[in-house]
N, C-alpha and C positions, 0 to 999 in steps of 0.2 A: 702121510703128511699133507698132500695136497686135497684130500678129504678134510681135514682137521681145519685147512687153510679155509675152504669151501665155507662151513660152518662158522668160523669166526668173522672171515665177511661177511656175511650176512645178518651177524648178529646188531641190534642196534645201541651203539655206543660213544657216543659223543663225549668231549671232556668234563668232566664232572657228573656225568653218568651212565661212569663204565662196570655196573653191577651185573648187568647181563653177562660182558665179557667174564669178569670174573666168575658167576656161577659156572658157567661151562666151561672153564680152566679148573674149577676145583674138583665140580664131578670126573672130569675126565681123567684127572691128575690122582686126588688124594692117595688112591691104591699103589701109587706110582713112588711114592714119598714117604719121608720119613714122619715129615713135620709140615704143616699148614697154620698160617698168622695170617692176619690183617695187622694194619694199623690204622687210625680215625679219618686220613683224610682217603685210605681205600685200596692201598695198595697192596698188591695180597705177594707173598714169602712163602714160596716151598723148599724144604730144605732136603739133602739127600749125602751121607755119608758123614766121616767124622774125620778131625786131623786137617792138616796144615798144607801146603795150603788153603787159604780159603777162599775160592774162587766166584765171584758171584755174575752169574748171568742174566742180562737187562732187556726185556723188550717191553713198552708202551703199550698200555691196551685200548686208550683213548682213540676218536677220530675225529675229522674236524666235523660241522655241523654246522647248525644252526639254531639260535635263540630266539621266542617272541620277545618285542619290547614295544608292541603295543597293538591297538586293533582301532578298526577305521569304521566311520559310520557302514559303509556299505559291505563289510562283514568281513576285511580281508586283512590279511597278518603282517604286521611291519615286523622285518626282524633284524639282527646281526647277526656278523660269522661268529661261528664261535672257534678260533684257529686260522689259520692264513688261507684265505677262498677269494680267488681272481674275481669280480661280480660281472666280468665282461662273458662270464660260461657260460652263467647261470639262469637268463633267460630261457623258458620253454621245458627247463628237469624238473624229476619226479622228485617228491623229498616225503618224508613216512615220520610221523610225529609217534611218541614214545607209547599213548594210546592206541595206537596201530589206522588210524585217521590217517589218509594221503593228501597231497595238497600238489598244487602244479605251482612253480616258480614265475610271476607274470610281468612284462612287461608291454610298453604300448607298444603295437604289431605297427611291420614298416610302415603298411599301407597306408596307415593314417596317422605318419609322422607326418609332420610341416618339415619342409627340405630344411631349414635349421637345425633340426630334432636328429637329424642322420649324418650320421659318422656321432654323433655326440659318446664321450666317453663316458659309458655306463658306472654308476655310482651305488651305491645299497638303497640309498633313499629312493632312487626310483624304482624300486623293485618290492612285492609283498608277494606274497603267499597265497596262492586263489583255493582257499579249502571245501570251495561249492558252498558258502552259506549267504544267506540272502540275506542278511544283515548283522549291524553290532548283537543284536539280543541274541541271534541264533549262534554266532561266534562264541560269543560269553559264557553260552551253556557246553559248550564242545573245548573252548582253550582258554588257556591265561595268559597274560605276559608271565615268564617263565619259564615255558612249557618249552621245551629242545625235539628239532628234527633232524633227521640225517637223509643223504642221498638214497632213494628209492630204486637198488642198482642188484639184481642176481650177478651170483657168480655161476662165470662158465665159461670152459675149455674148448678152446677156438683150434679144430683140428689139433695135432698131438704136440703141437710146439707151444703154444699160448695159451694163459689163461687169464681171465678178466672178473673184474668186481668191483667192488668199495673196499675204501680201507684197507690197501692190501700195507701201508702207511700206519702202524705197522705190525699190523694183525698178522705178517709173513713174519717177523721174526719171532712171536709169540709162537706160530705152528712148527718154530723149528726147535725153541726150545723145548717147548713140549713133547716134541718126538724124542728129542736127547732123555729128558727125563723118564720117559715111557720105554726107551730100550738100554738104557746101559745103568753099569753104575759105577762108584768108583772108589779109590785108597785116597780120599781127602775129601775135603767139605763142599759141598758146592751149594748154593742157595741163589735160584731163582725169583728174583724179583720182575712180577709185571705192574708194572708202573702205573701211574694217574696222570693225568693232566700232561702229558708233557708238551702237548699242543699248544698250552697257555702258557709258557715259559719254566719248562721241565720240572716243576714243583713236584711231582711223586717223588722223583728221582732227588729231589734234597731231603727231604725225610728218611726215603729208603738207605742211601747211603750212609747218613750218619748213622741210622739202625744198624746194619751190619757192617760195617770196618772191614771191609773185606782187602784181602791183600793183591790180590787183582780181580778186575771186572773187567769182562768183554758185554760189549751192548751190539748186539743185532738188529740193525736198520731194516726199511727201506727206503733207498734213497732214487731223485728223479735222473731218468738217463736221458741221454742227449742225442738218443738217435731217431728224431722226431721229423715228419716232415719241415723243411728250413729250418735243420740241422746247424747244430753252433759250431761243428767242427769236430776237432778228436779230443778236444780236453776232458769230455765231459763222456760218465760209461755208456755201455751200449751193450743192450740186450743181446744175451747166448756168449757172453767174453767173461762171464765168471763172477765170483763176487769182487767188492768194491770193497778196498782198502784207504782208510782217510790218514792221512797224515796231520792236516791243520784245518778246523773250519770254525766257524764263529763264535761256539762252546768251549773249544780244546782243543791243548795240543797233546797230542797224541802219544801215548810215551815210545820212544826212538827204540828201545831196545825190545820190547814189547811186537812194535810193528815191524821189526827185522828177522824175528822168530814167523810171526806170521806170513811171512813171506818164503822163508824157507822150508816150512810145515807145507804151502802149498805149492813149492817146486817138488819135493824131495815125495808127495803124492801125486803128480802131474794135475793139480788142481791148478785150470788156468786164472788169472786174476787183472784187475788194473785197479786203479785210482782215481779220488772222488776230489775232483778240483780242487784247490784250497778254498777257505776261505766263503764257502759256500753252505748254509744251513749249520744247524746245530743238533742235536742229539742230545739224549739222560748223560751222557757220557763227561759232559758240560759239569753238572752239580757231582760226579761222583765223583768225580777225581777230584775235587777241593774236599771231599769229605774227611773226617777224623784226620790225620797227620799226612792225609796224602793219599793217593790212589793210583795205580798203574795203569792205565786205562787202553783198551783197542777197539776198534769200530770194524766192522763185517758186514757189510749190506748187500744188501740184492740190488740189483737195477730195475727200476722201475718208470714206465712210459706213464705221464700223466699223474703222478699224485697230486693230492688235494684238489682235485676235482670227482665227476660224477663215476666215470668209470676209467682203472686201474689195468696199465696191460703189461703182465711178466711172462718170464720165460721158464717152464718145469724146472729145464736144467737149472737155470740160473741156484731156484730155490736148493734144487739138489745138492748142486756143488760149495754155495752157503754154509747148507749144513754139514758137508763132508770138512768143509774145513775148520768148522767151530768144534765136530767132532774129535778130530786128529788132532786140537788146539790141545785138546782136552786132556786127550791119549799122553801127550808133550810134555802138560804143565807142571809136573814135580819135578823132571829134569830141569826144564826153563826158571823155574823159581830159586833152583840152587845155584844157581849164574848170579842170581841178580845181588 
């Protein structure tokens, strides 16, 4: 899994062109499956088993990025985010355009700010893309407005507890559904959907849910953890304490009976756990529970140091335990569904 993980950070994928991601979800997959779909705006559907319930599994394959929206006499790339990116980070990173073209994120160096110019809070406008070309002509033949980059960031295993990348936002839950689907199978329906867009305000994920009507869906995050240096406190999770259960955040409310199974699925397997502030980010989870007549929806994430910036820092277990507990969700859910 954390192979599979490896691979997909590093693939380049930004919102609205996450075609990369999906080929090496399909190669990897099809053998694995019953059934493989697309639909127009890209979201690709594996499906695995028959009968009721029908469960369906959610992870994003987009990342955040970056857009040109325009180029300057002296040859260098105006862009915007494309997805939520702090621009106070972004001075001095590596960014890798869809051509395979690298470019350095630039801003004016201390030394020859005017003491006004310092502390000043960094904005997009003062920031372009230095892609080494020595003017607008040479630019024009190499990019367009248009043209999407993403963070220029390998993945890699930081001694046996950590592992770092891009995108782990949420290319970790992508690697975990796909190890589900690569090793088990099951006595009901289950259809994974990996999402589009949801960076730009979870539009795969309305498509995808009113497509399948599913009677429950679990979405697999990754969401940011809080035990960062000038740490917020304990509200917020913390890397090696388990996955991350949401009850309420700016998409959805989380259905109660749903998140009380999951709770007990991870006592009753000593999978330890905590919880993801309220009211904090949103998730596909957002559009699918307003889908068709309603949706039962749960959230399972990993903790994660650092998203939506250059480089991404989790923890093995964490992803581990993730998936042992979307697995046993799994194992559950025909008992759980005749409750409800």
């Amino acid at each position: 899994m954390i192979e599979i993980l490896k691979n997909l950070s590093e693939i380049f994928g930004p919102s609205g062109k996450e075609d990369r991601v999906r080929d090496y979800l399909k190669k990897l997959l099809e053998s694995h499956v019953e059934e493989v779909e697309e639909d127009f705006l890209g979201n690709l559907y594996m499906r695995k088993g028959t009968g009721r319930p029908e469960v369906l599994l959610c992870a994003h394959m987009d990342e955040v990025g970056f857009i040109i929206k325009g180029i300057t006499e002296d040859g260098f790339l105006k862009f915007t985010p494309v997805g939520g990116i702090d621009p106070e980070i972004l001075p001095g990173k590596k960014v890798v355009f869809e051509n395979g073209k690298n470019g350095v994120i630039g801003y004016k160096p201390f030394h020859l700010q005017k003491k006004e110019e310092r502390g000043k809070k960094i904005s997009f406008n003062d920031l372009v893309i230095d892609a080494g070309m020595h003017d607008r002509k040479e630019a024009e033949r190499n990019f367009s407005p248009g043209d999407y980059a993403v963070f220029d960031t390998s993945f890699k295993e930081s001694g046996k507890r950590f592992i770092k990348g891009k995108a782990f936002d949420d290319r970790v839950g992508c690697a975990i559904i796909a190890e589900i689907l690569r090793n088990f199978d099951f006595e009901f329906k289950v259809t994974a959907l990996f999402s589009v867009q949801e960076e730009l305000g979870l539009r795969g994920a309305k498509i995808g849910g009113e497509r399948v009507k599913p009677d429950i869906s679990l979405i697999i995050e990754g969401t940011a953890a809080g035990d960062f240096y000038q740490r917020d406190g304990k509200d917020f999770p913390f890397l090696g304490k388990g996955p991350v259960l949401t009850v309420l955040d700016r998409s959805c409310v989380v259905d109660k009976e749903l998140l009380n199974y999951l709770g007990e699925i991870s006592k009753k397997n000593k999978i330890p756990y905590q919880y993801k502030k309220p009211l904090i980010g949103g998730t596909d989870a957002g559009m699918i529970q307003l889908s068709g007549e309603g949706v039962r929806v749960g959230i399972i994430s990993v903790p994660i140091r650092y998203i939506h910036s250059p480089v991404s820092l989790a923890e093995n277990k964490d992803v581990r335990m993730t998936f042992s507990l979307a697995f046993n969700f799994l194992k559950e859910v025909k008992r759980i569904w005749k409750r409800f």
